[in-house]
N, C-alpha and C positions, 0 to 999 in steps of 0.2 A: 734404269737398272733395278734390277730385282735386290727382295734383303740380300745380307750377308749367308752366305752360304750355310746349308744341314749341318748337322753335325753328322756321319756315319761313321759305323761302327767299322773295326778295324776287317770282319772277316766281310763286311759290304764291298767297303769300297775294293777290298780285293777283288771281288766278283763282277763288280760293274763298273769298274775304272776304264779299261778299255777300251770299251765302247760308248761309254760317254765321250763328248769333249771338255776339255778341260774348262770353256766357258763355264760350260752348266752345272758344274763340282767349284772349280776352285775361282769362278766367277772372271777370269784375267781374259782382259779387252785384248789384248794383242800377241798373238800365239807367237811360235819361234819357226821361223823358216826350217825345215828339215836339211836343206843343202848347207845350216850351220854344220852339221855331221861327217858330209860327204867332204864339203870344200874346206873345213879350217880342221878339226877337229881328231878328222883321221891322219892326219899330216903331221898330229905331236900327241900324241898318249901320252907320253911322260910328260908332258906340260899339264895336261888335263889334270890327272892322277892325282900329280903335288896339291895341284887349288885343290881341286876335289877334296882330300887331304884336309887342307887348311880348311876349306869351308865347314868342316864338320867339326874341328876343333873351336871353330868361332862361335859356330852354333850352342856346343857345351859352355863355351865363356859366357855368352848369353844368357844361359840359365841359370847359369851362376851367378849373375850379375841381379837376377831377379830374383832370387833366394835373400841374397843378400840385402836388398835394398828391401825387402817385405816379407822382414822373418814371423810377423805375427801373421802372416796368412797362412797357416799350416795346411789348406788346400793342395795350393799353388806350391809352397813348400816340397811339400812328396812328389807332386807330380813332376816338375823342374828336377829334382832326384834321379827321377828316373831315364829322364831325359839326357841328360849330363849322360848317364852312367851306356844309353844306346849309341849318342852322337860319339864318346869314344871308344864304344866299340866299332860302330863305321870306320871312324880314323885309325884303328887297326888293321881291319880287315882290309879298307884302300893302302895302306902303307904293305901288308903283307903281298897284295899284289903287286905293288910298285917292287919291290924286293924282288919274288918270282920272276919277274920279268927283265932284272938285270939292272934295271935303275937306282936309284937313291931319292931319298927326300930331299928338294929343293929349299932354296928359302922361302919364309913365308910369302904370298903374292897380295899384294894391295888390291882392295873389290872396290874399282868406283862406282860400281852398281850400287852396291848396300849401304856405301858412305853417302851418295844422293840421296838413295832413302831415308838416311837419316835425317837428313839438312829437314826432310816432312813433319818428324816430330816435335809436339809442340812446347816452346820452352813457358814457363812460368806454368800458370794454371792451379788446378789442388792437384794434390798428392794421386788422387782417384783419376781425373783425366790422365795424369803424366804415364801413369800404372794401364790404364788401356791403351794409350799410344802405345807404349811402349811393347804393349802384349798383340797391336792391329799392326804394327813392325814388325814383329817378329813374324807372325802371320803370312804378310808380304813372301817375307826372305822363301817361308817354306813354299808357299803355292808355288813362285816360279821354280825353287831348286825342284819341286815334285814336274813341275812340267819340263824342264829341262831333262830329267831324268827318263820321262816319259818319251820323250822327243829322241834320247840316245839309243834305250832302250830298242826303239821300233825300229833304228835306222844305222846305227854302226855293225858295222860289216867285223866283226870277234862275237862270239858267241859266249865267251866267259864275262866278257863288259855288257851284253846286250840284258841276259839273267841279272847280274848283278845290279844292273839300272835298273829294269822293270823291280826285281826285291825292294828297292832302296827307295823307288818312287810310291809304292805303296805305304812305306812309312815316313817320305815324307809329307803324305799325305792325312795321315792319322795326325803328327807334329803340328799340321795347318788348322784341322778341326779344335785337338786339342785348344793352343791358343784364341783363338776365335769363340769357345768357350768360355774359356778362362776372361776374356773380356766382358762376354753378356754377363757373369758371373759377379763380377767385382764392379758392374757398370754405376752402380749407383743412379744417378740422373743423366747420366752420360748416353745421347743417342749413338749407341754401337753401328746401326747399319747407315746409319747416314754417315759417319766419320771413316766404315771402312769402305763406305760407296766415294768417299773422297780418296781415301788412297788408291782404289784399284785406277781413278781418275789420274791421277798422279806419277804413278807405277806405269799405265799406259804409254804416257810421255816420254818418261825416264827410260823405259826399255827399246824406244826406237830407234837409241845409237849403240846398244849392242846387238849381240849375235855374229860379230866380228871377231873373233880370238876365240882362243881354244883353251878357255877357261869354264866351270859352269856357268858365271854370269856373264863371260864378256861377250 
């Protein structure tokens, strides 16, 4: 496995997202069947929608949760800021759709996807490990929400969701480099490409019992 992925800039990856695959950008061993779209997916929007929904408000608790835990890193600080302040915009603009389209917001949905990821992270260690686990997680979440995105994008049959995934996969894609930065950044002695060349090992695993459900991760 090659290092951890470039960083590209935000109007790059717009331009050659495409047509790369998502191996050679966001590095992830095991792509998403496309017939996830056709066979589960188009079958409950409104299922979708709500996670979708939720996934982005999880995503803003996240950075909030790294704000919090490392306010003397005024870096990562602003940039977490900023983050917060787009993932609930996302979770407006999906909620405004869910609306438009006659539905309501569901309860929040349980991600066993991300809670597995979690169980990866390492407990004990320094403060500096715990801080890039926790920044090569967050990582994870975004590379597959950008390929999952990328995957509806190409393949759902509405043309208001297919825009609005291909939009949202280009920034979850800027979200993926972000982090992955923010890791080599604060690594300390910490070898970054070999820890997140374990988790894409890892992530590989974990994602071969989803693509089942008409959620973004499931």
């Amino acid at each position: 496995m090659a290092s951890a992925a470039v960083d590209y800039p935000f109007t790059l990856i717009k331009f050659i997202f495409a047509p790369v695959s998502e191996k050679t950008i966001l590095k992830l061993q095991l792509p998403t069947d496309p017939l996830w779209v056709k066979n589960v997916v188009e079958s409950n929007i409104e299922e979708l929608l709500t996670d979708h929904a939720f996934c982005e408000q999880k995503a803003a608790s996240n950075a909030i949760t790294l704000i919090v835990q490392n306010p003397n890193l005024s870096d990562l600080v602003q940039e977490m800021a900023l983050l917060v302040q787009e993932e609930m915009d996302h979770f407006k603009r999906v909620h405004d759709i869910i609306l438009a389209r006659g539905f309501i917001l569901g309860k929040e949905r349980k991600d066993d996807y991300v809670n597995e990821l979690r169980k990866f992270i390492i407990s004990g260690g320094s403060r500096v490990e715990q801080l890039v686990d926790r920044l090569l997680f967050s990582a994870m979440i975004e590379a597959r929400s950008c390929e999952r995105f990328k995957v509806l994008s190409e393949n759902i049959n509405d043309p208001e969701l297919s825009a609005f995934y291909y939009e949202l996969m280009v920034s979850e894609a800027t979200h993926y480099s972000t982090f992955i930065r923010l890791a080599k950044k604060y690594a300390g002695g910490v070898d970054v490409d070999k820890r997140w060349k374990q988790y894409l090992e890892f992530e590989a695993q974990v994602v071969k019992n989803y693509g089942k459900a008409e959620t973004i991760h499931g």
